[in-house]
ZATI-607043 format. One record per residue: residue in one letter; z, x, y of N, C-alpha, C, O, CB in turn. Coordinates in steps of 0.001 Angstrom, whole numbers, plus 500000, padded with zeros to 6 digits. Glycine has a CB too. Example, Ala and Ser with C-alpha at 12.3 -4.5 7.8 and 13.67 -1.06 7.14 Angstrom:
% ZATI-607043
A507800513190494310507800512300495500507800513200496700508465514236496681509046511308495527 S507080512850497750507140513670498940507870512900500030508039513409501138505725514084499402 
END
This chain:
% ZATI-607043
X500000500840498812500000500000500000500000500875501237500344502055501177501211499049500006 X499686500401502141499274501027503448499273500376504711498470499447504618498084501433503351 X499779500404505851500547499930507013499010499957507741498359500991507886502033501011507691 X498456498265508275497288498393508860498141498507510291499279498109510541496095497139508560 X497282499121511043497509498730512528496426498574513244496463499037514384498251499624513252 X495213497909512798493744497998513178494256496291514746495255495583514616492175497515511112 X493375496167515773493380495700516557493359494318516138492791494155515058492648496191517239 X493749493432516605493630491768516317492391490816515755492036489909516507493845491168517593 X492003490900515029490764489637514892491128488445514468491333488357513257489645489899513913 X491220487827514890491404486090515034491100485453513696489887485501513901490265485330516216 X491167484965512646490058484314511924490530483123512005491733482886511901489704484735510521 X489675482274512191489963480703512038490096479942510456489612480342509397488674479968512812 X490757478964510659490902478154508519491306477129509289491517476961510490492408478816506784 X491363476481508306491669474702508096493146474795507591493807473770507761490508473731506701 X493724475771507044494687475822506005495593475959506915495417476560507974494634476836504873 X496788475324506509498130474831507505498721475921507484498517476721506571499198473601507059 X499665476197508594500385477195508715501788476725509001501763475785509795499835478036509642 X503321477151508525504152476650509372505699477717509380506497478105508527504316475028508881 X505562477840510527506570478760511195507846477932511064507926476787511509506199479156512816 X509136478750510247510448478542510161511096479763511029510780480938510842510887478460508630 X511885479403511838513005480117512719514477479384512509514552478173512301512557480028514424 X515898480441512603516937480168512095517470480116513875516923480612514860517538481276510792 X518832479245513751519159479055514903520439479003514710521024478180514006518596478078515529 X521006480046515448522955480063515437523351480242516543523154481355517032523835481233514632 X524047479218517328524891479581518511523705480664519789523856481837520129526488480649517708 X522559479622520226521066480728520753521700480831522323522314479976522960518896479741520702 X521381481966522631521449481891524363520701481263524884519648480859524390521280482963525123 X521334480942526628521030480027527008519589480404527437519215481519527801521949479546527827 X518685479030527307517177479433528070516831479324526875515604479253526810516740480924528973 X517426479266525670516218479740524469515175478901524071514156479107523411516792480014523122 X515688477825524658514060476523524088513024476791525123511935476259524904514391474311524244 X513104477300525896512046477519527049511174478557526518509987478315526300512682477994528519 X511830480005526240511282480931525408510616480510524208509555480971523786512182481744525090 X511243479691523737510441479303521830509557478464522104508650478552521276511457478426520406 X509249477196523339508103476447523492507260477724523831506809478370522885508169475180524615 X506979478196525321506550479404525433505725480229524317504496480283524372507591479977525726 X506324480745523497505940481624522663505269480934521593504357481432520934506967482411522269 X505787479661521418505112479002520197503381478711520577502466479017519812506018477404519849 X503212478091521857502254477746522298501338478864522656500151478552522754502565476982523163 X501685480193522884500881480900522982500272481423521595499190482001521487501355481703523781 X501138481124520573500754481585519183499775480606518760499064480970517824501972481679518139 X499555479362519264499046478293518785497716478797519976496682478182519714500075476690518847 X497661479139520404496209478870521527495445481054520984494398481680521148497142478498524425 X496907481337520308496359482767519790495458482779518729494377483368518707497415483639519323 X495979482071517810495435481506516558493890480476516207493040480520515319496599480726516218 X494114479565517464492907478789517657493004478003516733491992477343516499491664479411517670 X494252477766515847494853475998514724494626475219515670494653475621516834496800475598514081 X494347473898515330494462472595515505496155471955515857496544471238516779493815472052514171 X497003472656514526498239472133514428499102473851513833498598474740513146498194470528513194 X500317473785514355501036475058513863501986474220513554502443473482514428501400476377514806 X502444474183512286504335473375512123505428474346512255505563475431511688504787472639510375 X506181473758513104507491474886513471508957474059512888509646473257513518507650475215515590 X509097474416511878510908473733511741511675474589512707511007475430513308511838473963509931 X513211474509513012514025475181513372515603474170512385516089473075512101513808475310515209 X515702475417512290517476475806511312518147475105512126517515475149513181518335477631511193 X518825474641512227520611474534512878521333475156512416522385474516512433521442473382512804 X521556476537511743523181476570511153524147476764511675524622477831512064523506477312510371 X524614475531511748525823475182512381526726476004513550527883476388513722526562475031511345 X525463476016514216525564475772515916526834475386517052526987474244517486524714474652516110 X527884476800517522528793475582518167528995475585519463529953475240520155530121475499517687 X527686476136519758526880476636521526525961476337521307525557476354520144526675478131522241 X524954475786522677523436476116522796522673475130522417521478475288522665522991477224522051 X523057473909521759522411473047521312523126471778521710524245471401521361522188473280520006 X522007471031522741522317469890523203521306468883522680520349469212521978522422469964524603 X521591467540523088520371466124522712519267466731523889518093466927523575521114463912523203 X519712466971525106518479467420525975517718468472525491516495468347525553518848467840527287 X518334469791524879517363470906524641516471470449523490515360470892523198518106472312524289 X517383469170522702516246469238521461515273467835521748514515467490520841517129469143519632 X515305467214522743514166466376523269513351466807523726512170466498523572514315465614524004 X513976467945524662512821468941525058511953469782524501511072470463525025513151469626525646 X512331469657523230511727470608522043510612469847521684509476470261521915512711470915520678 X510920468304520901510323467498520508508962466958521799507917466376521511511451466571520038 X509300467272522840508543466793523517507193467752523676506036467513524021509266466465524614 X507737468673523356506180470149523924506214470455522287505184471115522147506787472296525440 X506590470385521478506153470744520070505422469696519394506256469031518779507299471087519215 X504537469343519257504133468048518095504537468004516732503923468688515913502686467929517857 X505476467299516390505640467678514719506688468208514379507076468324513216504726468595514135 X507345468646515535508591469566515445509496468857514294510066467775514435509463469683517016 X509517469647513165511118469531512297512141470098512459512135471325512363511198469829511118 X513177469507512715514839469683513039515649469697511862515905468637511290515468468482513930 X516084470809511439517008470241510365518251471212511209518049472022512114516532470626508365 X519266470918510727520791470638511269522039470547509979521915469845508975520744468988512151 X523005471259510225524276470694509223525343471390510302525133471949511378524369471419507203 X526827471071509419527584471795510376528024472457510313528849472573511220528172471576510848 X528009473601509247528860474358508914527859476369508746526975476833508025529570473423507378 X528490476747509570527326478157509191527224478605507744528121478414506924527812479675509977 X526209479142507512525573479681505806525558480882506270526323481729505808523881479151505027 X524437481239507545523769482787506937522250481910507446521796480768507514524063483405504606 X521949483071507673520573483322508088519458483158506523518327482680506433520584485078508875 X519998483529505881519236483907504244519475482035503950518394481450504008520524485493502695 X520428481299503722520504480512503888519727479284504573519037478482503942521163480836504023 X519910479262505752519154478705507046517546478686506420516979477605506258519376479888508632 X516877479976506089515887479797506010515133479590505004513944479329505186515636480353506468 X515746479675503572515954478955502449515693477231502789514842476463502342517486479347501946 X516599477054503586516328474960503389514997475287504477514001475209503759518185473269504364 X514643475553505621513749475679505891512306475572505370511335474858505620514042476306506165 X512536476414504681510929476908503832510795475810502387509807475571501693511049479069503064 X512131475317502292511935474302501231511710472935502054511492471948501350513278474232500160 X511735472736503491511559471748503784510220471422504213509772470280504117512375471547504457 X509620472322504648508604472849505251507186472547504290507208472669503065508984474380505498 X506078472173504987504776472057504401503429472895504945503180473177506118504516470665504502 X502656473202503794501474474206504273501240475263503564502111475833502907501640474759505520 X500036475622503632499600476996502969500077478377503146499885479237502286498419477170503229 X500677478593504215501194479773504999502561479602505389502926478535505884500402480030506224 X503308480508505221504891480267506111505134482068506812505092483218506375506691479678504542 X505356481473507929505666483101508296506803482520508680506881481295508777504739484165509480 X507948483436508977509607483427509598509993484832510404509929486010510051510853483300508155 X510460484140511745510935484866512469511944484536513374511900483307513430510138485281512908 X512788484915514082513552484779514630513622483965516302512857484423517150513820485864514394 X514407482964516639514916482099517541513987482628518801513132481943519363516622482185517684 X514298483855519094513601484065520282512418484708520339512205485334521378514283484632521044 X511419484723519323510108484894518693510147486988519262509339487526520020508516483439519632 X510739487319518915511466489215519146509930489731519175509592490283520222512747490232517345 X508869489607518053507868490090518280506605489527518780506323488329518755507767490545517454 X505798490556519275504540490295520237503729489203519021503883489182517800503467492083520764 X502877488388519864502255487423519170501019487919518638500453487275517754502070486300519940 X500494489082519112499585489906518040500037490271516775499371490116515751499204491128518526 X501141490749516821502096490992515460501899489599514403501320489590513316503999491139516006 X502429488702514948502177487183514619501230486684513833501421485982512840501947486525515621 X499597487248514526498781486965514145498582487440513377498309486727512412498193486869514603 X498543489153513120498229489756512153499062489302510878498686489504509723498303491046512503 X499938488827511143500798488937509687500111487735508669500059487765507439502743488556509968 X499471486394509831498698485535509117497631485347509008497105484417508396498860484755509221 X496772486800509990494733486950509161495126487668507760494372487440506814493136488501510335 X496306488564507534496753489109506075496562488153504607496208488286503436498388489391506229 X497201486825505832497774485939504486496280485608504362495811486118503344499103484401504670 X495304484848505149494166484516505115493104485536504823491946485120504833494017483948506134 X493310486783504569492525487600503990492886487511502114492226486619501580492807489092504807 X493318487881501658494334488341499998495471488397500184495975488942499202494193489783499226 X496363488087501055497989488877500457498582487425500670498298486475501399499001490520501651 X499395487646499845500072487145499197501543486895499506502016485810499166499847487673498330 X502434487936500216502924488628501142503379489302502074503783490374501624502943488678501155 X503564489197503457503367490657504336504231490563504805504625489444505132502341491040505305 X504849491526505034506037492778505271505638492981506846504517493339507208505806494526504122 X506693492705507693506311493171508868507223495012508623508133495402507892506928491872510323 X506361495667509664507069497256509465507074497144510871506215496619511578506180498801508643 X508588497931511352509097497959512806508552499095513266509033500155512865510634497960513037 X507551499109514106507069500644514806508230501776515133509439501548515130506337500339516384 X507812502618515319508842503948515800509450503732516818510616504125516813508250505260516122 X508909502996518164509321502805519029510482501697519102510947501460520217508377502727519618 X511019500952517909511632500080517725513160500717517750514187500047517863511098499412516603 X513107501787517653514503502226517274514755502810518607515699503599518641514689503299515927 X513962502547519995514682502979521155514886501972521996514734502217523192514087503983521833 X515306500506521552515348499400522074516665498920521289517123497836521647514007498612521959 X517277499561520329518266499047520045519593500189519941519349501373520174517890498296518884 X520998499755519579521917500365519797522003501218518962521444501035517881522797499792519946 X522807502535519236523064503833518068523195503188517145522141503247516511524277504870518100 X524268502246516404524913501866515637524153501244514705524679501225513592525762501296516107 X522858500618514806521930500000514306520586501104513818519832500981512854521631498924515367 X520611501827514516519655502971514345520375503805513070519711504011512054519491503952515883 X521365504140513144521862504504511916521759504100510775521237504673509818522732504524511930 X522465502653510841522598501970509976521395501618509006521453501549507778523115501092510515 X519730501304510234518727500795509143518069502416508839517270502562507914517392499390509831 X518383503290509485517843504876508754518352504837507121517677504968506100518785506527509679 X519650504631507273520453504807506048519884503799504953519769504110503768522050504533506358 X519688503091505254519536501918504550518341501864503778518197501580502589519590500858505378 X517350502244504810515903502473504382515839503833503195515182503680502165514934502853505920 X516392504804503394516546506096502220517215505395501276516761505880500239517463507581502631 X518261504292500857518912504267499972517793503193499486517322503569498413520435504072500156 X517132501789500007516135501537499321514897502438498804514652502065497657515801500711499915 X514269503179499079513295504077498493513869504759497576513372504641496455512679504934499342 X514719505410497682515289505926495943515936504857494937515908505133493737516649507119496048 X516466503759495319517712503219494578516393501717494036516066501646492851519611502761495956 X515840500736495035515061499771494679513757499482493989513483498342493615514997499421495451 X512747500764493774511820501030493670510434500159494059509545499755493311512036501357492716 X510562500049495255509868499342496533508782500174497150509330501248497401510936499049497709 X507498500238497533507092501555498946507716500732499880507639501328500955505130502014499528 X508457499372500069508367498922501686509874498984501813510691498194501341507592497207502143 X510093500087502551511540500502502664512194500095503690513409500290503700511733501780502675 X511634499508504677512075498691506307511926497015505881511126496280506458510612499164507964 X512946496490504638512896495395504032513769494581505139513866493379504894513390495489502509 X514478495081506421515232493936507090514518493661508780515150493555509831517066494456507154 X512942493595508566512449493325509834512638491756509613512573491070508593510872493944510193 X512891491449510919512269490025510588511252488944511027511417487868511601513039489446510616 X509937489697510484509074488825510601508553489322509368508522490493508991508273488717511849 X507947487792508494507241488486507367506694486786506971507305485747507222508413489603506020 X505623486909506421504764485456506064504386485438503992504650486276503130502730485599507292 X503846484379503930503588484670502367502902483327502557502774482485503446505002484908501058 X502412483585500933501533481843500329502604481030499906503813481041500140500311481887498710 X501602480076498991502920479137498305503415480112497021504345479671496345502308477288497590 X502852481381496664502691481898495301504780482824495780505752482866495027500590483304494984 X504647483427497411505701483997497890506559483327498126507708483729498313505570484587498731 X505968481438498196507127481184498861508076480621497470509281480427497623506849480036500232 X507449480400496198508100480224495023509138481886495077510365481987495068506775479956493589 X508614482444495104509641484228494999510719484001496556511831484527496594508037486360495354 X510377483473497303511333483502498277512614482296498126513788482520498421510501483360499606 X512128481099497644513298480255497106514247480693496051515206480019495676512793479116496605 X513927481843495603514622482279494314515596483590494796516213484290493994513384482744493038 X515604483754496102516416484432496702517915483651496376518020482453496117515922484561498180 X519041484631496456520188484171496342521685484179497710522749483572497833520397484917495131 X520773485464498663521761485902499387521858484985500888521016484722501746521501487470499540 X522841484760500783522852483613502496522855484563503900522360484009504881524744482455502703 X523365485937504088523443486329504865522151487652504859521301487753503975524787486421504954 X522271488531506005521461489367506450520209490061504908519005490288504790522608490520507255 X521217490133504193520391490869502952519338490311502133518719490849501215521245491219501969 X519234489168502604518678488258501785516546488549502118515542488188501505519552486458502363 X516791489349503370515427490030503356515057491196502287513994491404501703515267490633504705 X516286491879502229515924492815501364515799492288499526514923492650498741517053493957501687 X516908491404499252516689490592498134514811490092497978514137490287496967517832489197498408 X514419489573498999512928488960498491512193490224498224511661490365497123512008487943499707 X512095491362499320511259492111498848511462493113497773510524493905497678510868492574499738 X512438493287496939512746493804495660512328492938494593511957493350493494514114494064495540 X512421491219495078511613490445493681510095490381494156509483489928493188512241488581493286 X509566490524494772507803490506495208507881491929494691507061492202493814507116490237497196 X508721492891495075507967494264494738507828494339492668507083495024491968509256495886495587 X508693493515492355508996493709491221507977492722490367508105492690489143510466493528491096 X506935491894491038505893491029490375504667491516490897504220491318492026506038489484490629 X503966492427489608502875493115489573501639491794489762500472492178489680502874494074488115 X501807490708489939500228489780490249500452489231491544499998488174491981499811488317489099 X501458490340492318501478489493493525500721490398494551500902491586494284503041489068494018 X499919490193495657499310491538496137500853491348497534501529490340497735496982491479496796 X500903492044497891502141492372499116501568493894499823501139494946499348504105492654498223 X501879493252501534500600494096502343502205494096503503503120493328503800498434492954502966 X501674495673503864502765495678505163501859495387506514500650495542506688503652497384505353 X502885494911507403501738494876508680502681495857509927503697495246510257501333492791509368 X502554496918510484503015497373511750502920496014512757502102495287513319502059498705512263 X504177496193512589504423494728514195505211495589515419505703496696515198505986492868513648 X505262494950516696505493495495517929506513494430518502506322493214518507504125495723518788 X507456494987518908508385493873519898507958493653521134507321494532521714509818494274520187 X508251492400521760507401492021522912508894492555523781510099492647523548506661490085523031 X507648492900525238508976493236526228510169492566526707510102491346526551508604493472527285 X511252492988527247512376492189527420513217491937526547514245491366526911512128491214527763 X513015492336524919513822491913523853515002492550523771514857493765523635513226492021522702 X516357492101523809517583493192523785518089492694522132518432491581521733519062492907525342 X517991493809521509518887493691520297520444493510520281520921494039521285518680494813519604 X521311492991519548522566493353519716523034494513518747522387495142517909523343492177519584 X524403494602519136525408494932518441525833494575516957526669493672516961526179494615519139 X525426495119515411525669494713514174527688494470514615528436495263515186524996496133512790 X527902493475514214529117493228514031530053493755512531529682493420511406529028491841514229 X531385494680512801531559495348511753532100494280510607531738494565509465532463496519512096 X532775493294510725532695492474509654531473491915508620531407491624507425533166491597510164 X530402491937509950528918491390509031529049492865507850529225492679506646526838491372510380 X528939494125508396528654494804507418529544494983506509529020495293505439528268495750507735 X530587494924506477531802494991505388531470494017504365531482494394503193533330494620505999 X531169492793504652530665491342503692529342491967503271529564492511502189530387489563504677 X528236492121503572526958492815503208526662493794502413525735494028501638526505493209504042 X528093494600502903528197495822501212528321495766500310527901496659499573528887496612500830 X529166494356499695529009493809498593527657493244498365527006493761497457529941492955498470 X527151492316499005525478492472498377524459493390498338523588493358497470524745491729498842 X524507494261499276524102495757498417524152496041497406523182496129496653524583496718498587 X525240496248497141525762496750495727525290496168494717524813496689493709527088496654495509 X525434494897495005525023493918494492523724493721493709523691493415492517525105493268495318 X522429493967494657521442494321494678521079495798493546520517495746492452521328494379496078 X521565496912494192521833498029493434521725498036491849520895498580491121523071498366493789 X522872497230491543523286497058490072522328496231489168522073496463487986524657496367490022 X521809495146490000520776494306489409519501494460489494518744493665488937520867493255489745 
END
């Protein structure tokens, strides 16, 4: 496998596409940003129709009846799903993608983090052969976020390449699309929180009739990463390990 980074070509299909994003406690402004970005992906693409669910997991900021009328109103089609209690991101996008209809599913995050060329490419992939695609975080990605995170996915990435037997060792970007063939391998994920990216791409890497394609994606300007919270990683080391052993 091999990381394209060739320039954008558009291709047009009939075949549905539908974007799942997870939503926890979003800063403020964020439905403005996600109409925004959605619509430019939709006029990028040249679809007819793009389906966008959005997660609720259990939300206890940021989500009002106004922001989500306002949603419904500039999205056509918009699916809402909602509960009250937080899961996890791995979770969230699990009922998502099981709720969800269409030939294509790409997933990315609340405030759409990467450029909508990235976007595209990940779904002329799917509409070319794959089966799969792996977004890969450019070099420049690691000077937009904090020491603490730069460490952390260095480390992480060496212990998948020796320990998982994967080539796609930057398994916690998050943008990545598949067919219905990925999205059967992606429901069969188990992990509710952060790892649960790296969980799918150890079972795709591990099914030789699946083709799985990386794509170099780019963050759009203005994006501030946070701070990994040290409890997230203390809970996460056990699914590592986890992972590891199995």
């Amino acid at each position: 496998m091999s990381a394209s980074n060739n320039p954008i070509s558009v291709m047009i299909s009939g075949k549905v596409l539908s974007i799942i994003v997870p939503c926890y406690n979003p800063d403020p402004g964020w439905e403005e940003v996600l109409v925004e970005k959605f619509i430019e992906l939709k006029n990028e693409l040249k679809l007819p129709e793009i389906k966008l669910t959005i997660v609720n997991d259990g939300s206890l900021t940021g989500i009002t009846d106004n922001i989500i009328n306002h949603l419904k109103i500039n999205i056509p089609n918009l699916q809402w799903i909602s509960y009250s209690n937080n899961h996890g991101k791995g979770y969230a996008l699990r009922e998502g993608v099981k709720a969800s209809e269409g030939d294509y599913f790409i997933y990315t995050d609340i405030d759409f983090p990467y450029t909508i060329n990235s976007m595209a490419a990940i779904y002329n992939n799917l509409l070319a052969d794959a089966d799969v695609v792996v977004g890969i975080r450019e070099r420049e990605y690691y000077d937009k976020v904090p020491a603490r995170r730069i460490i952390i996915s260095k480390f992480v990435k060496k212990l998948i390449k020796y320990l998982l037997s994967t080539d796609v060792t930057d398994t916690q970007c998050g943008l990545k699309g598949f067919n219905q063939k990925g999205r059967v391998i992606f429901l069969e994920t188990t992990i509710d929180r952060f790892l649960f990216d790296m969980q799918f791409v150890k079972f795709v890497s591990r099914d030789k009739s699946l083709v799985i394609k990386p794509q170099v994606v780019y963050c759009r300007p203005g994006i501030v990463f946070s701070h990994m919270n040290y409890k997230v990683l203390l809970r996460e080391s056990w699914n590592f390990i986890r992972l590891i052993i199995n």
